[in-house]
N, C-alpha and C positions, 0 to 999 in steps of 0.2 A: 315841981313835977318835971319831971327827964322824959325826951319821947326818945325811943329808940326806932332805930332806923337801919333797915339790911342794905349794904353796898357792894354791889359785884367788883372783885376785881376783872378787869378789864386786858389782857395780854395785846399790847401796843402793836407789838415788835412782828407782829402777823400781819398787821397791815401798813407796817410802813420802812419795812426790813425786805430790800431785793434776796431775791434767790434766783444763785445759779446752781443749776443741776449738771451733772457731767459722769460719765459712763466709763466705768473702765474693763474695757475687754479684750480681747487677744483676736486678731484675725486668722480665720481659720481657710483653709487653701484645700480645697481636694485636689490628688493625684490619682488617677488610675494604671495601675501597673497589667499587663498580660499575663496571664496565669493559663496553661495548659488545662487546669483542673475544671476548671469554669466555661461553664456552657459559652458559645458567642455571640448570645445575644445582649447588648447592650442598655445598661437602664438608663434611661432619659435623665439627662441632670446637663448643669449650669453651671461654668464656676466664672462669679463676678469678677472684677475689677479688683486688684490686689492695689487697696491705697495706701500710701507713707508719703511721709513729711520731712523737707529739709529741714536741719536745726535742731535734732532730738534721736535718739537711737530708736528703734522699734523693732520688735519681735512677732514676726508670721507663722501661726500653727500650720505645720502639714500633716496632714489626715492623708496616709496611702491608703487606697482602695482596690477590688477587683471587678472583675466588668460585673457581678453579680451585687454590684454598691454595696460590701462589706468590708470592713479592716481586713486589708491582709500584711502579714509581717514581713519586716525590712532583717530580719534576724540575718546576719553576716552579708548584707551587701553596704554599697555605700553610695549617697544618692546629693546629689551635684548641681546646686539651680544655675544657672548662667543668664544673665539677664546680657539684651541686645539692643544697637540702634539700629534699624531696618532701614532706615532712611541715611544712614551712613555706610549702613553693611558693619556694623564692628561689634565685637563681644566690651562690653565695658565693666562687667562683674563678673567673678565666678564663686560664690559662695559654698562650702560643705554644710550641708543638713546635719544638725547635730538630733541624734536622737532624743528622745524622750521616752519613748516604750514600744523600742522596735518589735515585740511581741505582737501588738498591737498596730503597728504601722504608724507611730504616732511620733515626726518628728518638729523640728524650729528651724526658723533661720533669722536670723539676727543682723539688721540693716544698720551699722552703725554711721554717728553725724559723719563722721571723716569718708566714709562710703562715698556718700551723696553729696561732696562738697564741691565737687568740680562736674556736676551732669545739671543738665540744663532740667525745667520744669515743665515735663510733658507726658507723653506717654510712651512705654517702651513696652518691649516683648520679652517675656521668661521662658523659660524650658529648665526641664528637670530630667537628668539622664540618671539609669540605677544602673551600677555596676554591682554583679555577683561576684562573688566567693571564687569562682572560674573564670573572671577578668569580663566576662560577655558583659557586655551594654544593649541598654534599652531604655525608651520612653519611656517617662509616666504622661500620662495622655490627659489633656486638657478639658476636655468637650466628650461631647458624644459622639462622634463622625470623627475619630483618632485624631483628633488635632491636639498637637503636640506643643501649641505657644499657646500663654494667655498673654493677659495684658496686666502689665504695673503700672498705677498714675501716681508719679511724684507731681507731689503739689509743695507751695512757698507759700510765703507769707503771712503762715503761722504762725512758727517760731522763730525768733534771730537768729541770725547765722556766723558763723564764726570771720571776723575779721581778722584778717591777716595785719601786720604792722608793716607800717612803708619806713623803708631804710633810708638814713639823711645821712650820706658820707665825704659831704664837702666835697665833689669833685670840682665843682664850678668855684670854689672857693670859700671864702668864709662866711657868708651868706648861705646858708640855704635856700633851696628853693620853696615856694607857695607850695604847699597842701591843702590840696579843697574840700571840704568836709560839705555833708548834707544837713545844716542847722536843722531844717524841718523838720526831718525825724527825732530828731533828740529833746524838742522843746526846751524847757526851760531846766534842765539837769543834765548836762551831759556831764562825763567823764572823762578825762582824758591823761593818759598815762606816757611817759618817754624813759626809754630803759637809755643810761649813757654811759657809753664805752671811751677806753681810755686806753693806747698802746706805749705811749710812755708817763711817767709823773708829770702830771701836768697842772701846771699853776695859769689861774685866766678865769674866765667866766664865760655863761653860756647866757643868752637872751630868749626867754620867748617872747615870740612876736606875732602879736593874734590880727585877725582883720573881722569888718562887722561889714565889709564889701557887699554887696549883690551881688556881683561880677564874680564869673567860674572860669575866669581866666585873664591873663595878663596887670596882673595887680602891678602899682607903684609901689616907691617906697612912703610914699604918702600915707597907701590904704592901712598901715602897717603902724600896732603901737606897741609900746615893748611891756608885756603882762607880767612879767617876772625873770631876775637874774640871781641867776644863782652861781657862788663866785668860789672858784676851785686852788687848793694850795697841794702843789706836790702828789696831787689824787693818783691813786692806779687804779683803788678797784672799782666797779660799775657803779652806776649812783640811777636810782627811781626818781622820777618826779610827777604828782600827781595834781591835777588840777581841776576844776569844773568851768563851765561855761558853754554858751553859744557863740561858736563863732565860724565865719564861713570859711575862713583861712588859717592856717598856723604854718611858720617857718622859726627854723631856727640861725641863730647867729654869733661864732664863738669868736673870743676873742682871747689870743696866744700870749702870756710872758714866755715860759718854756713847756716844754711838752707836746705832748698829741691826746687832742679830743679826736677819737676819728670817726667816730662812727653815733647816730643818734635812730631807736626804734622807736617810734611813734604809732601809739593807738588812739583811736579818738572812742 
């Protein structure tokens, strides 16, 4: 005799599978332009905080408006944000507003990484100026009380930022100098790439030489062990080398039959 038996299946993966959730939207910017046509009384409104992030490009809707809080059209003018540091006195962007339905009033502005790669992480002040078809300029107005700046807050730490590579041209000699890298951030994968340039055919070998030091300054040659050599015959053209590890230092050190190594780019 067979007994049978009902079994539920059971879906795991709901109770023991994280989720993240993440939102993808376009921030939206009101501007208010002066229109003759339009009564002057003013509709109550807000415009927050325009946030962006170093490390990533992003794109700002701007919605122009009339003092009666409706689309009015950018149709043949052209409209200018200029972002500032008040605290320096200095203009440090000037971006053109590309339309999107100047019928509508409806344009962007487009913060690329390279933008924001040199401005520190705080708060700055915008302005939007519209020039017509007849050269005249004017406000788009921020507030409700004609105020003409808002506020941009660049924020870090979100995304990586682009590193630059530190140039090693032997001036001190055939040694290079110590490079001090940040282990902590990279944990146990880092990466690390050296573009190497050559001004004549050069035959010899190049050393890396890593260190696992504490110390962020004045290394020996002690601290110093050699992680790979890689060994050149009559070279001219550029040569990659890539490697991984932790390590708090890296220098390089060439050494000449004929030729010139002259120059070494390092990225960690």
């Amino acid at each position: 005799m067979f007994l049978l038996r009902n079994y539920s299946c059971v879906n795991l993966n709901k109770y023991v599978m994280n989720v993240i959730n993440t939102y993808l939207y376009t921030q939206n910017l009101v501007a208010v332009t002066t229109d003759e046509r339009v009564g002057n009384t003013l509709t109550m409104y807000f415009t927050p905080n325009v946030k962006i992030y170093r490390g990533v490009d992003q794109t700002v809707r701007i919605q122009f408006k009339n003092r009666d809080n409706k689309a009015t059209s950018i149709l043949g003018k052209t409209a200018v944000l200029t972002l500032t540091d008040k605290d320096q006195g200095t203009t440090l962007l000037r971006k053109t507003i590309e339309n999107v339905d100047a019928a509508k009033g409806a344009g962007r502005v487009r913060f690329l990484e390279s933008d924001l790669l040199n401005l520190d992480a705080k708060y700055y002040t915008y302005a939007i100026k519209i020039t017509d078809g007849e050269g005249i300029e004017n406000p788009a107005y921020a507030d409700d009380n004609y105020g003409a700046n808002g506020t941009l807050e660049l924020n870090e730490g979100v995304f990586p930022l682009f590193s630059a590579s530190v140039t090693e041209n032997f001036d001190g000699g055939d040694t290079g100098d110590a490079i001090y890298n940040d282990p902590y951030i990279n944990r146990n994968d880092a990466a690390h790439t050296a573009q190497v340039y050559f001004s004549s055919a050069f035959t010899g070998s190049l050393d890396i030489q890593v260190s696992l030091s504490p110390q962020t300054q004045a290394l020996n040659n002690d601290d110093f062990t050699v992680l790979k050599t890689i060994t050149y015959t009559a070279q001219e053209d550029s040569d990659v080398v890539h490697w991984n590890g932790v390590y708090s230092a890296v220098r390089f050190v060439r050494s000449t039959t004929s030729g010139t190594l002259s120059q070494v780019l390092y990225r960690p």
